[in-house]
C-alpha positions in Angstrom: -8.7 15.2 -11.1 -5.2 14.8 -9.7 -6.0 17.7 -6.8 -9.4 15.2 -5.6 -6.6 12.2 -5.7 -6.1 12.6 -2.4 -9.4 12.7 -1.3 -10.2 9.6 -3.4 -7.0 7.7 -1.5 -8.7 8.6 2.1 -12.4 7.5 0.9 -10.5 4.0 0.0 -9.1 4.0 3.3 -12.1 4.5 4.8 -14.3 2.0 2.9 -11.4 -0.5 3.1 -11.8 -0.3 6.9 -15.7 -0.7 6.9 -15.5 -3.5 4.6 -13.1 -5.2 7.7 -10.3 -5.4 5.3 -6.5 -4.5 6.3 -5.4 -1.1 4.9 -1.9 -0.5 3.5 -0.1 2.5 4.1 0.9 3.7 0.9 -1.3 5.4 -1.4 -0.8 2.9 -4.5 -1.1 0.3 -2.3 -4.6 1.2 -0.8 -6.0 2.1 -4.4 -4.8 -1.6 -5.6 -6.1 -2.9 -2.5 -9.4 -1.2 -2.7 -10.1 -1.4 -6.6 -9.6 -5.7 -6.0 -12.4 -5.1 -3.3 -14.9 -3.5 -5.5 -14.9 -3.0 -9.1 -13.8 0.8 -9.5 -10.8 0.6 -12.0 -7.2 0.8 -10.6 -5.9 2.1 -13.3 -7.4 5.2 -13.4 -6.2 6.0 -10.1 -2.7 4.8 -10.5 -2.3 6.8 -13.8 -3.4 9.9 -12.0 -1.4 8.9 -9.1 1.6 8.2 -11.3 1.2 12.0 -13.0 0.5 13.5 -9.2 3.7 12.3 -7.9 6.3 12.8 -11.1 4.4 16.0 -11.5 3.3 15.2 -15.0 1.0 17.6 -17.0 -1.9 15.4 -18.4 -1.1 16.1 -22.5 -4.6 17.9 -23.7 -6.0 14.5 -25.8 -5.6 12.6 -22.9 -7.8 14.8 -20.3 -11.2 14.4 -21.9 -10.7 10.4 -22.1 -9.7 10.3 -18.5 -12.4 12.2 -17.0 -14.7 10.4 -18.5 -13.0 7.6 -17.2 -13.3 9.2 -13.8 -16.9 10.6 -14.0 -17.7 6.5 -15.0 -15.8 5.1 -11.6 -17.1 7.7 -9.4 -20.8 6.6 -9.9 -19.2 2.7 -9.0 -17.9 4.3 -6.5 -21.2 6.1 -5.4 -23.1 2.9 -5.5 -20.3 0.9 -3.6 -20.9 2.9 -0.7 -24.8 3.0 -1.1 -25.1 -0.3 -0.5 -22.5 -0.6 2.2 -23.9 -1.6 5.6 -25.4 1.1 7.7 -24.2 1.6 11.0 
């Protein structure tokens, strides 16, 4: 999960910019930007953001929860950008 962060951060971007909106540099600031555009969680992201950049280790009873977390915001995700606008 926290190696695909990165990835996840440049999709953002990406919508963010089809959807006409403004995108922030930062990376915490395009996942709270993006998550109040669509309804993908934030704080998923931010938590594995938060772990990514203090270099945390995820304790073993937190992984499982999180993931599925993550599996659940990825299909918003998925549909969020089947029914953006095609070009």
């Amino acid at each position: 999960m926290l190696r695909s962060l990165s990835a996840f951060v440049t999709l953002f971007r990406h919508i963010l910019m089809l959807m006409g909106e403004s995108v922030p540099v930062l990376k915490r600031d395009i996942i709270q930007r993006f998550c109040a555009k669509s309804r993908v969680d934030e704080s998923l992201f931010l938590r594995l953001l938060k772990a990514r950049e203090e270099g945390q280790a995820m304790r073993a009873a937190e992984v499982e929860p999180l993931f599925q977390r993550y599996y659940e915001e990825i299909a918003k995700l998925i549909q969020l950008v089947d029914q953006l606008p095609k070009a």
